[in-house]
PQR file of N, CA, C, O and H, with PARSE charges and radii, in Angstrom:
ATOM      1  N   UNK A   1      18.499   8.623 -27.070 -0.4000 1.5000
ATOM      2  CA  UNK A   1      19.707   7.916 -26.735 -0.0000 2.0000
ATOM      3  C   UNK A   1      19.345   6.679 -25.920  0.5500 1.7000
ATOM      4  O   UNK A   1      18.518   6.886 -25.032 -0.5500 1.4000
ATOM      5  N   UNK A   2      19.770   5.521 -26.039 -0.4000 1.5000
ATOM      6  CA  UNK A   2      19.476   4.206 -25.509 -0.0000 2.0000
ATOM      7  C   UNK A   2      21.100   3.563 -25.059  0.5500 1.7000
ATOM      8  O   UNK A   2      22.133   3.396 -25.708 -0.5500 1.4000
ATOM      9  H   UNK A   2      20.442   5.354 -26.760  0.4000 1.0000
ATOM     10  N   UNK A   3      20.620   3.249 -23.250 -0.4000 1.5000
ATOM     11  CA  UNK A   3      22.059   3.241 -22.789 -0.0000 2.0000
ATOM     12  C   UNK A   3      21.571   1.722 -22.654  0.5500 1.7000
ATOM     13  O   UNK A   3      20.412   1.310 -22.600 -0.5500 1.4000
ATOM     14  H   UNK A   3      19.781   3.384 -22.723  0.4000 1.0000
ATOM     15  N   UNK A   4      23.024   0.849 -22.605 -0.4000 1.5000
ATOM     16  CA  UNK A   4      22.754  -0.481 -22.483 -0.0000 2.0000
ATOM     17  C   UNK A   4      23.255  -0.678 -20.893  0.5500 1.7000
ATOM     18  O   UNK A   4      24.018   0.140 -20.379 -0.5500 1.4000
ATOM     19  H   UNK A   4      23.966   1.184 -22.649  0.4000 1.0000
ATOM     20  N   UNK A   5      22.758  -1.824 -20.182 -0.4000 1.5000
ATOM     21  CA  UNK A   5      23.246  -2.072 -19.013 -0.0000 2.0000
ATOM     22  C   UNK A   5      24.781  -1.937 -18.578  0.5500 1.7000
ATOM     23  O   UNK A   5      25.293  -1.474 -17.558 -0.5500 1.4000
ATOM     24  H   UNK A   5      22.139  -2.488 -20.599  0.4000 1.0000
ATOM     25  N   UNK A   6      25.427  -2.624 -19.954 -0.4000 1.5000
ATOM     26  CA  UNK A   6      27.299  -2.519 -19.996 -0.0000 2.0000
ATOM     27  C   UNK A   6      27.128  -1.280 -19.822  0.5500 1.7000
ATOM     28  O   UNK A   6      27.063  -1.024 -18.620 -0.5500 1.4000
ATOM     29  H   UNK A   6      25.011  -3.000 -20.782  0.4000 1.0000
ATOM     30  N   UNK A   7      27.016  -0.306 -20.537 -0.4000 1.5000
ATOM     31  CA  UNK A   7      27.640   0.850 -20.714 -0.0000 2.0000
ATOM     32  C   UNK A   7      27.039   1.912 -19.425  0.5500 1.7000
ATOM     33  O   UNK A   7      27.675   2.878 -19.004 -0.5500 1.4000
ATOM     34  H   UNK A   7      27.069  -0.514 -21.513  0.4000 1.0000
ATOM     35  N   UNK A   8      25.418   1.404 -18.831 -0.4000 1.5000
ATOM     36  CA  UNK A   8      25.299   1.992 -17.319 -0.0000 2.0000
ATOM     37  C   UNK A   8      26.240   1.919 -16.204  0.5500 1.7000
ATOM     38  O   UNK A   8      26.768   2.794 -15.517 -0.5500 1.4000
ATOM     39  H   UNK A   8      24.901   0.619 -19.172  0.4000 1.0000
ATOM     40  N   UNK A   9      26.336   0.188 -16.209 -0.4000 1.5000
ATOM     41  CA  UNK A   9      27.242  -0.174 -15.335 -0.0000 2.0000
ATOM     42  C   UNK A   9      28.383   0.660 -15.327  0.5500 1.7000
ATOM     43  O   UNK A   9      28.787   1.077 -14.241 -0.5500 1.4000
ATOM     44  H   UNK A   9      25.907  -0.522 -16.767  0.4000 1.0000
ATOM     45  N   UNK A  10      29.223   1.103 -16.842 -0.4000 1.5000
ATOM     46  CA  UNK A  10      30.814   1.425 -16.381 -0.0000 2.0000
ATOM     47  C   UNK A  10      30.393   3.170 -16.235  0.5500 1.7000
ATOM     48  O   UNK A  10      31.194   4.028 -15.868 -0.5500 1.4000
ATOM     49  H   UNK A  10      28.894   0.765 -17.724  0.4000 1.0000
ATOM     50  N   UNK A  11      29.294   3.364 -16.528 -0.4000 1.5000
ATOM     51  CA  UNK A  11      29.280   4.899 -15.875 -0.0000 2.0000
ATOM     52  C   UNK A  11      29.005   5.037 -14.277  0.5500 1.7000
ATOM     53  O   UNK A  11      29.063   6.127 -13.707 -0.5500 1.4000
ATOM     54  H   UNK A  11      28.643   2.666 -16.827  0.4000 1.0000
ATOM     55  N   UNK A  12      28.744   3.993 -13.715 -0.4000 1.5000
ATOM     56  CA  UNK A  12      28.917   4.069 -12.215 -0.0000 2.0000
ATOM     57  C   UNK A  12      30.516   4.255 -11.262  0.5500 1.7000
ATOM     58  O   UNK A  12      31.668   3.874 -11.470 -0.5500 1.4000
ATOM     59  H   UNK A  12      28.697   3.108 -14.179  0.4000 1.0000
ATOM     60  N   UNK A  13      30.116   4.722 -10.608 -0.4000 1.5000
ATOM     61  CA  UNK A  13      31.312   5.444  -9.601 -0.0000 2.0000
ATOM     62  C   UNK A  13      32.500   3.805  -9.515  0.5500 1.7000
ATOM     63  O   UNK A  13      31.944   2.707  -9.514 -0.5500 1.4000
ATOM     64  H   UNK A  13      29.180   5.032 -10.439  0.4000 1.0000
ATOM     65  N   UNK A  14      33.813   3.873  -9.461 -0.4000 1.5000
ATOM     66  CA  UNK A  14      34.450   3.021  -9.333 -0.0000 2.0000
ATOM     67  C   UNK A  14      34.250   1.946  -7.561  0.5500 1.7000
ATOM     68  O   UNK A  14      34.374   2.322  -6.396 -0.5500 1.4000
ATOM     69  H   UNK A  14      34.265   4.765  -9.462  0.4000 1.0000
ATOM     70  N   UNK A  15      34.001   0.945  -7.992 -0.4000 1.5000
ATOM     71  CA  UNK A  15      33.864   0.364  -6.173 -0.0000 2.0000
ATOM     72  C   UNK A  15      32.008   0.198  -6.144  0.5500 1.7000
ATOM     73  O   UNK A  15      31.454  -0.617  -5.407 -0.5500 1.4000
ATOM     74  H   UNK A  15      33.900   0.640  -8.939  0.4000 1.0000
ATOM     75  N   UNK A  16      31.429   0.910  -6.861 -0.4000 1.5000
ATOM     76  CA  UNK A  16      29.694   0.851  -7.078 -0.0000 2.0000
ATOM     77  C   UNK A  16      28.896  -0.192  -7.418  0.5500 1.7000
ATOM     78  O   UNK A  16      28.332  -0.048  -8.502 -0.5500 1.4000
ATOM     79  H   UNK A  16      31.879   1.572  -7.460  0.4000 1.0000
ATOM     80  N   UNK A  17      28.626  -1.409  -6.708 -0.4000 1.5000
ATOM     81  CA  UNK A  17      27.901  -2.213  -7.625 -0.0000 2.0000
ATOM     82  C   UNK A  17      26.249  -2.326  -7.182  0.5500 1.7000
ATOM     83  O   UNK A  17      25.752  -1.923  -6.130 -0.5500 1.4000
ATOM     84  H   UNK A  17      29.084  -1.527  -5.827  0.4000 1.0000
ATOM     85  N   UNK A  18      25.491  -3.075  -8.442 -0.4000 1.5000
ATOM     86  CA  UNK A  18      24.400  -2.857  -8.485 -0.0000 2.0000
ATOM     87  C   UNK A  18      23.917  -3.651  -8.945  0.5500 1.7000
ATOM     88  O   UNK A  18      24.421  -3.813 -10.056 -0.5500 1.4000
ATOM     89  H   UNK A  18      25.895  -3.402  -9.296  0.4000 1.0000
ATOM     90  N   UNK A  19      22.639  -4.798  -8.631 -0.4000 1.5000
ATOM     91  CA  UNK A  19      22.179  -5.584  -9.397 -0.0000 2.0000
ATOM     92  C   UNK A  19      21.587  -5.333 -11.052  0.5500 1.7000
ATOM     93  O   UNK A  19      20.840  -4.372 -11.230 -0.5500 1.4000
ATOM     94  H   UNK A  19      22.229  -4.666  -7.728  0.4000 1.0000
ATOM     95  N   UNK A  20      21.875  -6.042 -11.989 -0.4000 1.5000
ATOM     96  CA  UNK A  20      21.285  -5.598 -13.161 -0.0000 2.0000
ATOM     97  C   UNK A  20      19.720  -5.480 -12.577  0.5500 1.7000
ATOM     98  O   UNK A  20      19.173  -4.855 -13.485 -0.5500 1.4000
ATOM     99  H   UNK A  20      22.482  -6.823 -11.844  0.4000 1.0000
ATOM    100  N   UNK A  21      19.071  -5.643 -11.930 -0.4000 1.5000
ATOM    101  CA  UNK A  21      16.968  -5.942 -11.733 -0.0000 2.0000
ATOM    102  C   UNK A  21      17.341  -3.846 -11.233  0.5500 1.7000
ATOM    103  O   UNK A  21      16.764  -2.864 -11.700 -0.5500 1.4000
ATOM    104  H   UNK A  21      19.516  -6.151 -11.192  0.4000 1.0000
ATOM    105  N   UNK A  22      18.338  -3.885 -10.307 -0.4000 1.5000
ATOM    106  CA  UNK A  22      18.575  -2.312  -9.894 -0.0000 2.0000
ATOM    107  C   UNK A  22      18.723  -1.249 -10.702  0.5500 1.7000
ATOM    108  O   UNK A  22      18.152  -0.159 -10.707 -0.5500 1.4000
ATOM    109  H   UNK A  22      18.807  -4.683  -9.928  0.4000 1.0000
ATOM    110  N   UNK A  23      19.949  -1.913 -11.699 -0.4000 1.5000
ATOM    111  CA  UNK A  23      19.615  -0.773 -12.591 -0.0000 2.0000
ATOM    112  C   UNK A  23      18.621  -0.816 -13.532  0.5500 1.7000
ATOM    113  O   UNK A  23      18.079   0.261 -13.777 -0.5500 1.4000
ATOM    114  H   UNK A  23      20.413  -2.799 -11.695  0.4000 1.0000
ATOM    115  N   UNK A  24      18.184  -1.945 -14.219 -0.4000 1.5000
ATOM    116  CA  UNK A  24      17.216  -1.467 -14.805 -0.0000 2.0000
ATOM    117  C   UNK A  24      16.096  -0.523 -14.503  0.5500 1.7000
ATOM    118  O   UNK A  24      15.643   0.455 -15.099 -0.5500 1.4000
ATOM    119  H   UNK A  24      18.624  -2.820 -14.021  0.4000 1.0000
ATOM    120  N   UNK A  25      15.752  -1.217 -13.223 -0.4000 1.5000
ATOM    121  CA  UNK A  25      14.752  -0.082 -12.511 -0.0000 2.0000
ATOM    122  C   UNK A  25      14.807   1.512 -12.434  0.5500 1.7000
ATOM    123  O   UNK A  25      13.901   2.341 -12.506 -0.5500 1.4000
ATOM    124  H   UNK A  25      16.120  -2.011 -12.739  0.4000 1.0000
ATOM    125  N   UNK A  26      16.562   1.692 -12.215 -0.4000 1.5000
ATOM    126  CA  UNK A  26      17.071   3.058 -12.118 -0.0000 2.0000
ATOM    127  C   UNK A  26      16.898   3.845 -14.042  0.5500 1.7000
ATOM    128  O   UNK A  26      16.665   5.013 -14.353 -0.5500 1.4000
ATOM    129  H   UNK A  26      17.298   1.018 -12.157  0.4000 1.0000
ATOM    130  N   UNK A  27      17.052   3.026 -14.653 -0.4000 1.5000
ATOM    131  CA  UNK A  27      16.943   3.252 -16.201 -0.0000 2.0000
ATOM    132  C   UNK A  27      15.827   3.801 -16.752  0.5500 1.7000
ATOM    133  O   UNK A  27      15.795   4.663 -17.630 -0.5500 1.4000
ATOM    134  H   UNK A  27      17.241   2.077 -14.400  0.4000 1.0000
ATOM    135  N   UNK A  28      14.519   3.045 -15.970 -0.4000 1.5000
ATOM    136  CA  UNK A  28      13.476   2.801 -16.925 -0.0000 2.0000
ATOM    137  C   UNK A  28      12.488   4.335 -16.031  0.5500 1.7000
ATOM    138  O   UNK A  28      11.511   5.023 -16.327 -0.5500 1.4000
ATOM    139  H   UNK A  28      14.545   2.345 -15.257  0.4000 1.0000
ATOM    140  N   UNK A  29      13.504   4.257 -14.813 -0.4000 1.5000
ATOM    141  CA  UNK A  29      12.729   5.426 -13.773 -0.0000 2.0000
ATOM    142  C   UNK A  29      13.441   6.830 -15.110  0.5500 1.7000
ATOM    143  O   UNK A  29      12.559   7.635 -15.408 -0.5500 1.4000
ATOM    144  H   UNK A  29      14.297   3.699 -14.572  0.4000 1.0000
ATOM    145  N   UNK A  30      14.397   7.012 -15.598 -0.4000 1.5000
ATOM    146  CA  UNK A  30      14.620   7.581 -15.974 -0.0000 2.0000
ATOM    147  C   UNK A  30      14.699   7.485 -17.331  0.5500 1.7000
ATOM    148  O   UNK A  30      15.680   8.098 -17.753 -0.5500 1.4000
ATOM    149  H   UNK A  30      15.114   6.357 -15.356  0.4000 1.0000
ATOM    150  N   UNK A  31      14.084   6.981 -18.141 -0.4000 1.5000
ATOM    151  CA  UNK A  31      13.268   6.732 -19.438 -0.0000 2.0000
ATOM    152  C   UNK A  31      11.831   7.931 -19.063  0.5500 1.7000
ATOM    153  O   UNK A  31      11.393   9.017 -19.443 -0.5500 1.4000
ATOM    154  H   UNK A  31      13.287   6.483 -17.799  0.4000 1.0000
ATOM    155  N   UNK A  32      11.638   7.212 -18.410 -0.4000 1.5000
ATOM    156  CA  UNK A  32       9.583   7.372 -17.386 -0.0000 2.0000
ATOM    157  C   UNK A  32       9.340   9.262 -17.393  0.5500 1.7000
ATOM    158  O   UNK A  32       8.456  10.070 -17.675 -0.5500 1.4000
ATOM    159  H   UNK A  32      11.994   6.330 -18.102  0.4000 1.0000
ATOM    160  N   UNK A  33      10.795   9.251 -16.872 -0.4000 1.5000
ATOM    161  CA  UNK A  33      10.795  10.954 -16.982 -0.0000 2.0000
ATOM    162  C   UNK A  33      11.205  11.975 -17.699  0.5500 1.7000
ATOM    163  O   UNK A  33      10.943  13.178 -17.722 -0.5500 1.4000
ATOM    164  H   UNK A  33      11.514   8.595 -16.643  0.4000 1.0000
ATOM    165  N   UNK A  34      12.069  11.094 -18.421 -0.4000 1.5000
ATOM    166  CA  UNK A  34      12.530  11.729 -19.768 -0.0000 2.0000
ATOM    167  C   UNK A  34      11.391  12.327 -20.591  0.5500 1.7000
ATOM    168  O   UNK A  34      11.124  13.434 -21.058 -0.5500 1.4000
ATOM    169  H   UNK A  34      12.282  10.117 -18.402  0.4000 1.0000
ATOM    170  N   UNK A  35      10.672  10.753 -20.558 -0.4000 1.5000
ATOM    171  CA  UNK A  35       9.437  11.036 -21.575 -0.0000 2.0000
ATOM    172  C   UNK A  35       8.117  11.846 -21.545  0.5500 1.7000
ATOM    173  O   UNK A  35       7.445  12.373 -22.431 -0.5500 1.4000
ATOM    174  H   UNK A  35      10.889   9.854 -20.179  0.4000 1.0000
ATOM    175  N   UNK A  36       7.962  11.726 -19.860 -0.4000 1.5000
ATOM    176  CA  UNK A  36       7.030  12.631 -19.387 -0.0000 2.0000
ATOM    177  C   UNK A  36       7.403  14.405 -19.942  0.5500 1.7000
ATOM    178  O   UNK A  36       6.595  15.153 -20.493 -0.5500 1.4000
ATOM    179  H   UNK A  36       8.508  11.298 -19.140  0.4000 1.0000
ATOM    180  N   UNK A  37       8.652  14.681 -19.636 -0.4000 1.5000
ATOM    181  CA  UNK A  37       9.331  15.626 -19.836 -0.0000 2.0000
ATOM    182  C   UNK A  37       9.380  16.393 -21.367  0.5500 1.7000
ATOM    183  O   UNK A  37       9.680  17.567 -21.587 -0.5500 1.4000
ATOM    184  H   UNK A  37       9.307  14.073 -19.188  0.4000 1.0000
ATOM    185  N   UNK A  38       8.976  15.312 -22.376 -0.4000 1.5000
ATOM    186  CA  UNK A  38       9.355  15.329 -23.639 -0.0000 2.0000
ATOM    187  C   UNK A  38       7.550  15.652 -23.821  0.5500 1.7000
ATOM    188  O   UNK A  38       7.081  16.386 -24.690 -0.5500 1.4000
ATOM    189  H   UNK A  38       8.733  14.358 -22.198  0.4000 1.0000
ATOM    190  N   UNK A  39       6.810  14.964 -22.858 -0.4000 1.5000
ATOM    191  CA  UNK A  39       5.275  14.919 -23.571 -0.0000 2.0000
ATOM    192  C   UNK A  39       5.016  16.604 -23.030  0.5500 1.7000
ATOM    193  O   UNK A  39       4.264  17.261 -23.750 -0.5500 1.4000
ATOM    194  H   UNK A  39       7.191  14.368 -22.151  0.4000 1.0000
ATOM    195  N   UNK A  40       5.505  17.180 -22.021 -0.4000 1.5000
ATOM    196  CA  UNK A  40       5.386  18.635 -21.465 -0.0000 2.0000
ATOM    197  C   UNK A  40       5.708  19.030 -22.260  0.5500 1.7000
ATOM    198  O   UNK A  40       4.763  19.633 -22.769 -0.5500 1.4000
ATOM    199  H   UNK A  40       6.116  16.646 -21.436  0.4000 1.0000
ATOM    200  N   UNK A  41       6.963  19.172 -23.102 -0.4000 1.5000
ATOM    201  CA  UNK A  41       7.670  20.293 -23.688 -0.0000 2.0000
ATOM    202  C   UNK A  41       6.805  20.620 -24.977  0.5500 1.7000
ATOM    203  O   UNK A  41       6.618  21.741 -25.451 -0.5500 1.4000
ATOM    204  H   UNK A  41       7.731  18.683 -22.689  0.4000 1.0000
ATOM    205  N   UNK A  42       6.289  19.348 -25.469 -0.4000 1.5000
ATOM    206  CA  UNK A  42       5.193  19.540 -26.736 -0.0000 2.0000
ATOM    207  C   UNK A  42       3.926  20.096 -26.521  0.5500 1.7000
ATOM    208  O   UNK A  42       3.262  20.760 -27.317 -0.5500 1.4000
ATOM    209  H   UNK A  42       6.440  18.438 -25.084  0.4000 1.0000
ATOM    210  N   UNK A  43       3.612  19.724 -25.224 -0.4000 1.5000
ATOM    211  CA  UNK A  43       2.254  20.415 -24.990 -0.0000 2.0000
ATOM    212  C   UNK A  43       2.079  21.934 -24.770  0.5500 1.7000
ATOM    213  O   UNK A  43       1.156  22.613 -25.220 -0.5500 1.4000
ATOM    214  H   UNK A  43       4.151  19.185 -24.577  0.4000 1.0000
ATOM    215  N   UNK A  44       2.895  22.273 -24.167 -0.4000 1.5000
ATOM    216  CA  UNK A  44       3.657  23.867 -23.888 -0.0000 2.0000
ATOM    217  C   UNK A  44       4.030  24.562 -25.395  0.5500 1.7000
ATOM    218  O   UNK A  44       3.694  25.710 -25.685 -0.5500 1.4000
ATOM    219  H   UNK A  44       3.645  21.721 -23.802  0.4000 1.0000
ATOM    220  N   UNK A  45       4.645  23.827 -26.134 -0.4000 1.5000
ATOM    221  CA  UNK A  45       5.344  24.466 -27.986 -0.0000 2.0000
ATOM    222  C   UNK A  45       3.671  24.364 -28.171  0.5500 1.7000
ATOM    223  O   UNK A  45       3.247  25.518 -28.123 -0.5500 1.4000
ATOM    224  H   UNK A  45       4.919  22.894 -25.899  0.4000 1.0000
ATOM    225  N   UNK A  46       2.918  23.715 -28.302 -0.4000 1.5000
ATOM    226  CA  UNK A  46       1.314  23.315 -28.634 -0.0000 2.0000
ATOM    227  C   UNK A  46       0.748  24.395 -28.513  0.5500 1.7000
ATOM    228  O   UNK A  46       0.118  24.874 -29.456 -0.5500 1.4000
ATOM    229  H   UNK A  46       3.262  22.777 -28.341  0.4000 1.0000
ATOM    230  N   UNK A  47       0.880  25.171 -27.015 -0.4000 1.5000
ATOM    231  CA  UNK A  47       0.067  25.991 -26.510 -0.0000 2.0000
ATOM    232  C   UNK A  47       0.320  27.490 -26.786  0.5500 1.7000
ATOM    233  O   UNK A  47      -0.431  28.456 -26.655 -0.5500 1.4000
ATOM    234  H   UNK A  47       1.392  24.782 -26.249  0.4000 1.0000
ATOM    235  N   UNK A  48       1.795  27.386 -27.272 -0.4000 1.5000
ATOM    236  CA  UNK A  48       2.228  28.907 -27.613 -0.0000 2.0000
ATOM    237  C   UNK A  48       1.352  29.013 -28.922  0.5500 1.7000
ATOM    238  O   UNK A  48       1.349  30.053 -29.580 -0.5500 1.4000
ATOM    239  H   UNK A  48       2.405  26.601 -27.379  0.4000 1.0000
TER
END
């Protein structure tokens, strides 16, 4: 799933603002771990 900045932005709390450089950062932190997360889950299915 690929969220765009618009659509980060309006999932933030009403009154919340945030530089776009902020969220991206907040995005890509959570890309970073998604994927880490995704490279575990294969290595673990791997190992069974």
């Amino acid at each position: 799933m690929t969220l765009t900045l618009e659509q980060a932005r309006e999932a933030l709390p009403q009154g919340y603002e945030v530089s776009d450089k902020e969220l991206e950062d907040v995005l890509a932190f959570f890309y970073f771990i998604g994927e880490k997360a995704y490279e575990q889950a294969r290595k673990e299915a791997r190992d069974e």
